[in-house]
C-alpha positions in Angstrom: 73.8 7.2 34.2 74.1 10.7 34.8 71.6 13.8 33.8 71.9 16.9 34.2 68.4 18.9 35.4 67.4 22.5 37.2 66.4 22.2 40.5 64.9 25.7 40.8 62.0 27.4 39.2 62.5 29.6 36.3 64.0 26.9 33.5 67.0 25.3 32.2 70.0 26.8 30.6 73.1 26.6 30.7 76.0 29.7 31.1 77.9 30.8 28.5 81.0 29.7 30.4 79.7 26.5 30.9 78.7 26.2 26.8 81.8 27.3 25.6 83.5 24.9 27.9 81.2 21.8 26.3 82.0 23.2 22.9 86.0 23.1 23.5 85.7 19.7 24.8 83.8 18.3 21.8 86.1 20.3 19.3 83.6 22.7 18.5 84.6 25.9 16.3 82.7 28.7 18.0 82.4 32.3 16.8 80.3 34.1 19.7 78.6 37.2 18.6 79.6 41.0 19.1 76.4 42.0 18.1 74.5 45.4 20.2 71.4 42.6 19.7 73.9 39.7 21.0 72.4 40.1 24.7 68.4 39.6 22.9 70.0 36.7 20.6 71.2 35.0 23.9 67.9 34.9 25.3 67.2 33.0 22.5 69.5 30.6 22.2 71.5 32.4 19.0 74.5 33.6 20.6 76.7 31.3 18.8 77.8 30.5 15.4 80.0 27.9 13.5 81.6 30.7 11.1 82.9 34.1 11.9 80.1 36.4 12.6 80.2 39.0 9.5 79.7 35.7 7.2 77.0 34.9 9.2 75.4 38.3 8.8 76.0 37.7 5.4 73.9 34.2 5.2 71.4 35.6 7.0 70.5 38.9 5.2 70.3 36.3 1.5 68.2 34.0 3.7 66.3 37.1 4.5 65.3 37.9 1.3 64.4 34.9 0.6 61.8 34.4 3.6 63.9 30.7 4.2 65.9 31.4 7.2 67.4 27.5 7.0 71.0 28.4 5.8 71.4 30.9 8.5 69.6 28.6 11.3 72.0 25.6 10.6 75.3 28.2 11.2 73.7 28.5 15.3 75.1 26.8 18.2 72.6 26.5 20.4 72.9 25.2 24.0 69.3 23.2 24.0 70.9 20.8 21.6 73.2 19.6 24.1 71.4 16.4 25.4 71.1 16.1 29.3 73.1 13.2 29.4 75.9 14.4 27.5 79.3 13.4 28.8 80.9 16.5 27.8 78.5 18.7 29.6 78.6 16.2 32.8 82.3 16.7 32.9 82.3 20.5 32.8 79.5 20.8 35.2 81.9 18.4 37.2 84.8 20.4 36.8 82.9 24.1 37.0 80.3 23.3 39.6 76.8 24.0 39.9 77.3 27.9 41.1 79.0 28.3 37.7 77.1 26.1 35.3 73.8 27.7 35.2 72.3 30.0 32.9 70.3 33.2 34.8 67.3 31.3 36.1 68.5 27.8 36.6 70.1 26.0 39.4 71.7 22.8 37.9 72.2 19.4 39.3 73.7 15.9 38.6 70.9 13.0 38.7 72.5 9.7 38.9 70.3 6.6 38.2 70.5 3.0 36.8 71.8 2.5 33.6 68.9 0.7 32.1 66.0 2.7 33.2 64.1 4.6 30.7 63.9 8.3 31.7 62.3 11.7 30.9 62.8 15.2 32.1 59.2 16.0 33.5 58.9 19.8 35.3 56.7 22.2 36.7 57.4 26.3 36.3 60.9 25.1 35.1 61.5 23.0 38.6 63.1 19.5 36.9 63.0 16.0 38.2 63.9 12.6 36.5 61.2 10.1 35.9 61.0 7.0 34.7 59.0 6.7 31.3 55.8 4.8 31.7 52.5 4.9 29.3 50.0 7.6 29.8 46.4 8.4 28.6 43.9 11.0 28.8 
């Protein structure tokens, strides 16, 4: 099986090449935002919708109003929904390489292990390594 981790401090994340690239292979309809607040929405993760941007705005201002931003939430792509093991995101980071792949502050890998191990993400400061799960108690 193959996962798909940071190896450097500062977190995960993926690139916006490297998203939209997941997203075309999975058949995704993106709309990316235009926005003067799309570089602060990237940061966040809502840089992306699933319909064209003015009817987002549109969604979002009712859901505004009516202090329930759920409408408006479930219209944004967001890459931390990808799982690590995705195949589509494998392949691209296959095709587009690490250098390419990575959002600002990540340097991403491909972690191969067995099939039937049962793993976790575990980090420190961002740093990434695959572990298998095991019970814990404090």
């Amino acid at each position: 099986m193959k996962i798909v981790i940071n190896t450097c401090y500062g977190g995960y994340s993926i690139s916006d090449e490297c998203f939209e690239a997941v997203l075309k292979r999975k058949g995704t309809i993106y709309y990316k935002s235009t926005s003067e607040d799309a570089a602060y929405f990237s940061l966040i993760g809502y840089n992306y919708y699933s319909v064209p941007e003015n009817e987002y705005n549109v969604i979002y201002e009712n859901d505004k109003k009516q202090g329930n931003y759920a409408k408006s939430n479930a219209l944004c792509l967001n890459s931390s929904d990808i799982l690590r093991d995705d195949i589509d995101l494998i392949a691209v980071l296959e095709i587009l390489g690490d250098n390419n792949s990575g959002g600002d502050y990540a340097d991403l890998k491909i972690v191969e292990i067995p099939d039937e191990v049962d793993w976790e993400i575990e980090e420190y400061d961002g740093k990434e390594w695959v572990a298998e799960v095991h019970r814990t108690w404090s």
